[in-house]
C-alpha positions in Angstrom: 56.4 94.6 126.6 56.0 97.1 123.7 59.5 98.8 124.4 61.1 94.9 124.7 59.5 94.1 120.8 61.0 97.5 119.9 64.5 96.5 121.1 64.0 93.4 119.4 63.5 94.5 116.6 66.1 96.8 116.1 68.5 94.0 116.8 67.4 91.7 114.4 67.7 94.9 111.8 71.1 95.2 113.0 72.3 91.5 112.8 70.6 89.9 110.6 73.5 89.7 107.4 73.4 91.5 104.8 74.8 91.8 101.9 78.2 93.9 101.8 80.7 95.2 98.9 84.6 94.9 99.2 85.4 97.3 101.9 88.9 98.8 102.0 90.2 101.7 103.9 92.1 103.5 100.8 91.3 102.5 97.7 95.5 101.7 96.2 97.5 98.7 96.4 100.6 97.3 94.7 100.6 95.6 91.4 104.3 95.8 90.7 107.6 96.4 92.8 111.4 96.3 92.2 113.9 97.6 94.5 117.5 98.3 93.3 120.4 100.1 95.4 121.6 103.7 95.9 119.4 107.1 95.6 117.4 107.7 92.8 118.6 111.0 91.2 116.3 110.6 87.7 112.6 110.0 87.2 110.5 110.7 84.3 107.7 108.5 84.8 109.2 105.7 82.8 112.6 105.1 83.7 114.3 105.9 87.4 118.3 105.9 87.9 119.7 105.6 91.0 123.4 106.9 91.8 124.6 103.8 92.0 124.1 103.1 88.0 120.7 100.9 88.6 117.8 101.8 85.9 114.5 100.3 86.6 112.3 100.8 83.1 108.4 100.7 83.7 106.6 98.9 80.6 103.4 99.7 78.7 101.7 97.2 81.1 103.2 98.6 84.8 106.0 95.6 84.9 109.4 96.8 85.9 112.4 95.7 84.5 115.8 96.4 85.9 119.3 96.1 84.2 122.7 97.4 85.4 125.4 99.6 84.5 123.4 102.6 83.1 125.9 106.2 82.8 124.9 108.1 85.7 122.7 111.0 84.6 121.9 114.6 86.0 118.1 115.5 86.9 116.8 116.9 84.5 113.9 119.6 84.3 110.5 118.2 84.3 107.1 119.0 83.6 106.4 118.8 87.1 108.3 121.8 88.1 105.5 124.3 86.0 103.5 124.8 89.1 100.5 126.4 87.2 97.3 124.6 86.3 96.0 125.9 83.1 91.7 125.3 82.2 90.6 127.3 79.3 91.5 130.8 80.3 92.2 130.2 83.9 95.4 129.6 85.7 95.8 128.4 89.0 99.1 128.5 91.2 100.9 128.6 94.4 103.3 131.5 96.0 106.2 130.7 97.6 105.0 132.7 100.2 101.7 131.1 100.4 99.1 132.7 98.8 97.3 130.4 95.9 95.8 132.8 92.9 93.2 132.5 90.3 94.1 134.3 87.3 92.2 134.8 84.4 93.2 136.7 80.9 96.2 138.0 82.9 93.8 139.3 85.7 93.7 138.2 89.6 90.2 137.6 90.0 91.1 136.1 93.7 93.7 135.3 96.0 94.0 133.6 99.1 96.8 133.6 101.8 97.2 129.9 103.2 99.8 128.5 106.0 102.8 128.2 103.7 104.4 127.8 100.5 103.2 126.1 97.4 105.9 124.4 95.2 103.0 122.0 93.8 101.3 122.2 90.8 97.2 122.1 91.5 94.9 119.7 90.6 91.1 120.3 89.7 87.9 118.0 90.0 84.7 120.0 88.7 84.4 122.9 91.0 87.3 121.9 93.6 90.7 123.3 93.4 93.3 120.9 95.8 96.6 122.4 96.5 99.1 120.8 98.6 101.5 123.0 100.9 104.8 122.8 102.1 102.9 123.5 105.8 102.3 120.2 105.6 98.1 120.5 104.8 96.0 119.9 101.9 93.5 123.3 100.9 90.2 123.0 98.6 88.9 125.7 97.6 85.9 126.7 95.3 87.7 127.6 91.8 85.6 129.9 90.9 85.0 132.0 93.7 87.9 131.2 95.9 85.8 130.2 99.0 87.9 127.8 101.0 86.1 124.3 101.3 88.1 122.6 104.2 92.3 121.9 104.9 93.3 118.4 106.0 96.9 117.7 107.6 99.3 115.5 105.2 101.5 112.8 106.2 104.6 115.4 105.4 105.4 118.4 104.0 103.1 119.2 100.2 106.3 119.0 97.8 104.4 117.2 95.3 100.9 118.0 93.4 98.0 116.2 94.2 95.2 113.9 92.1 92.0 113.3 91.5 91.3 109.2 90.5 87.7 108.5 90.7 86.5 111.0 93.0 89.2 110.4 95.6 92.7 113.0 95.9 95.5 111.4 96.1 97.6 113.7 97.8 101.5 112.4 97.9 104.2 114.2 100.4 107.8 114.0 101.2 106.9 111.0 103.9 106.7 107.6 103.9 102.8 107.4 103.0 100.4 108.3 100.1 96.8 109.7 101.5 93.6 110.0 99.8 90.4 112.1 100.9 87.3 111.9 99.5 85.9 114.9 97.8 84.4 115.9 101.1 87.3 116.4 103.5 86.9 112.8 104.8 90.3 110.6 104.7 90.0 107.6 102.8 93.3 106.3 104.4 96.6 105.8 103.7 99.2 103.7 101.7 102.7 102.4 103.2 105.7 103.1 100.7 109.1 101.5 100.9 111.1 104.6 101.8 110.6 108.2 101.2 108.5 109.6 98.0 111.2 111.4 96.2 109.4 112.3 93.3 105.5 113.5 92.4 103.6 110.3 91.4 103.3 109.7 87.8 100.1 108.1 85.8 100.2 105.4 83.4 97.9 105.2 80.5 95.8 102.7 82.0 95.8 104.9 85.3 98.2 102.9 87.4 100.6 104.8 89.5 104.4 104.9 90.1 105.7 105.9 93.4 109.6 106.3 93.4 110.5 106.0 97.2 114.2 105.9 99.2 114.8 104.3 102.1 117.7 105.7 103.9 118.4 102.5 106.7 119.3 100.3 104.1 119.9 102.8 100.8 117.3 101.4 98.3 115.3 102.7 96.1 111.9 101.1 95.7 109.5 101.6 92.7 106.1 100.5 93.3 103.1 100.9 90.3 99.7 100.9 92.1 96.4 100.7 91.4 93.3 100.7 92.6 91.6 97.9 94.8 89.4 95.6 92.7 86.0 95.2 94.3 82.2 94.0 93.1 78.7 94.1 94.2 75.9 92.1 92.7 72.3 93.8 92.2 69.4 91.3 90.2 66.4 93.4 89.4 63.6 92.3 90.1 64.5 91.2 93.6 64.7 87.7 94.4 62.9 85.0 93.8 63.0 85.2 90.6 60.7 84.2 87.8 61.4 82.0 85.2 58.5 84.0 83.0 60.0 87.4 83.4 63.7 86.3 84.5 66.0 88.9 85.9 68.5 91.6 85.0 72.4 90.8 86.8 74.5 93.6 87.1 77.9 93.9 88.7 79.2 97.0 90.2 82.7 97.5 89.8 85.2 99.4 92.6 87.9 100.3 91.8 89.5 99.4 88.1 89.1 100.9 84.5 88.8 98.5 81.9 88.3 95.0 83.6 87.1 91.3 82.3 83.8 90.5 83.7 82.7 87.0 83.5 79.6 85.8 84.9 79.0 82.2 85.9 76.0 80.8 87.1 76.3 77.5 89.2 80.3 77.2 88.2 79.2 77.7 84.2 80.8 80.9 82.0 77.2 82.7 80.9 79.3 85.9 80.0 82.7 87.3 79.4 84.1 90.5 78.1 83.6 93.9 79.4 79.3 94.8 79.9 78.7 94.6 83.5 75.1 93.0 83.3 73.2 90.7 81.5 70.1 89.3 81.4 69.4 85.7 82.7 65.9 83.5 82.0 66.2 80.6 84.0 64.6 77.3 82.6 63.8 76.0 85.1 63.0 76.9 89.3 65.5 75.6 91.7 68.8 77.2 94.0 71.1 79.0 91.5 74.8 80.5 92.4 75.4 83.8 90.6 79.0 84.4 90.5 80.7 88.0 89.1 84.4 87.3 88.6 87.1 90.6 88.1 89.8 90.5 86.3 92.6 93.0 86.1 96.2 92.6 85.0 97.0 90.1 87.9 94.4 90.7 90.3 91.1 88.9 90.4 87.8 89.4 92.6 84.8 87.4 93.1 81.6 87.9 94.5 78.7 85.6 94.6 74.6 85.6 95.7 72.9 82.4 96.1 68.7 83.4 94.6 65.8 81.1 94.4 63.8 80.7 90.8 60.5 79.7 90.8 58.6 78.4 88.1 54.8 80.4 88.4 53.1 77.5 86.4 54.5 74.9 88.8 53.1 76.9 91.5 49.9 77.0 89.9 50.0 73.3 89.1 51.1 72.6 93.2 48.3 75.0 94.0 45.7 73.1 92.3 47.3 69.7 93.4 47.3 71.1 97.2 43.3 72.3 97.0 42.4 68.7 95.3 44.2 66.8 98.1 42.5 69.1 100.9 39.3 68.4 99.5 39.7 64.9 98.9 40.4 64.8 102.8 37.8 66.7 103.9 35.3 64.1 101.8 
């Protein structure tokens, strides 16, 4: 009997619902896309060229606008092509035969021999150093000591440098697919491009990215801005109910986004809107109350909602008193 309230337990724990925030496998999706025809042969983070005279210009706000006729132009060098990560007085770079260094005031102070070329510039979070490889891996090390952390296989070969949004590395290849891994080693997933990444993936001001892909079936090129999913949790403190002496502190946890509009509704009516992501809310009265956090972002919106009880403590008090009156009067 004991062991069968024990297993009962633990299944109510486990289905009973419970409250959940947005879950996505890797946090990127597309904001913006154009496709125009023939091979793109010029990037610089604002406008592409293909060979076929197409230029696709990316705007201030990620929207793409394509015209026609453009002089064909020769690559040109970019700032991509400086392999070396510079931090204070430390450089950090890749070998073509493989070995990633740690240099500081012109001195080696480590050096590690990894499975095969590096072409890509590093990228740093904190302690981490990420360096992609043309073995087809991602390496992260310790920067300052050189200790290596963990190596996780890429979707293709490590052509193009890696980066760090919000605790997860991005970490681009010459494939079809964009994958992120936590800080851990874990793999936050992947994202599907058009065609084949042709060129490193380039950062807007406001943090959205631009992935310049070629599909070689149909001989396209397909530029895609991206940006993180948009996702919110609700928290009140204190827990519900709530009080309508002491009332209660909302706050919405954003995933995901960089400068959003929050607006906070409570049954269907705006009580806030602007950037602060909690408020606090007195209630006037008890009763069932919707709390709803809407996210906006460009073009994408997310919504999440609780559904809380408010109760009044001198109406309690008042239906306590009424309750113990009418009990006594029945007992008489």
């Amino acid at each position: 009997m004991k062991k069968l309230f024990v297993l009962v337990v633990i299944l109510t724990a486990f289905c009973s619902p419970k409250f959940q925030p947005e879950k996505f496998a890797f946090p990127l999706e597309e904001v913006e896309k154009a496709e125009v025809k023939g091979a793109p042969v010029f990037f610089d983070g604002r406008v592409c060229i293909t060979d076929e005279g197409w230029k696709a210009e990316i705007g201030e706000d990620g929207r793409v606008e394509v015209s026609r006729g453009v002089v064909k132009v020769a690559p040109r060098p970019q700032e991509f092509r400086d392999g070396v990560l510079r931090e204070g007085e430390d450089e950090y770079y890749g070998t073509a035969d493989g070995y990633v260094i740690r240099k500081s005031r012109g001195k080696v102070k480590w050096k590690w021999k990894i499975g095969g070329g590096v072409v890509a510039r590093p990228a740093s979070y904190e302690d981490f150093l990420f360096v992609s490889s043309l073995d087809g891996h991602l390496y992260a090390f310790k920067k300052k000591t050189g200790s290596l952390l963990w190596i996780k296989k890429l979707p293709g070969r490590g052509k193009y440098p890696p980066l760090v949004l919000d605790e997860v590395v991005v970490a681009p290849s010459l494939s079809r697919k964009i994958r992120g891994f936590h800080l851990n080693g874990k793999v936050a997933g992947d994202f599907q491009l058009e065609g084949v990444l042709k060129f490193p993936l380039f950062v807007l001001r406001d943090k959205k990215l631009v992935a310049v892909s070629y599909d070689w079936e149909n001989q396209r090129t397909a530029i895609q801005v991206l940006a993180r999913k948009l996702g919110v949790e609700i928290k009140i403190y204190p827990s519900p109910p709530v009080s309508t002496k002491e009332g209660a502190e909302i706050k919405a946890k954003i995933y995901g986004f960089y400068s959003p509009e929050v607006v906070f509704k409570i049954n269907g009516k705006v009580l806030s809107r602007g950037e602060d992501t909690r408020i606090l809310w007195f209630p006037s009265r008890e009763g069932i109350y919707k709390i709803e956090v809407v996210v906006k972002e460009d073009r994408v919106v997310r919504s999440r909602y609780v559904v809380v009880e408010v109760r009044d403590p001198e109406m309690e008090k008042f239906r306590g008193i009424m309750k113990l009156r009418t009990s006594c009067y029945w007992k008489k």
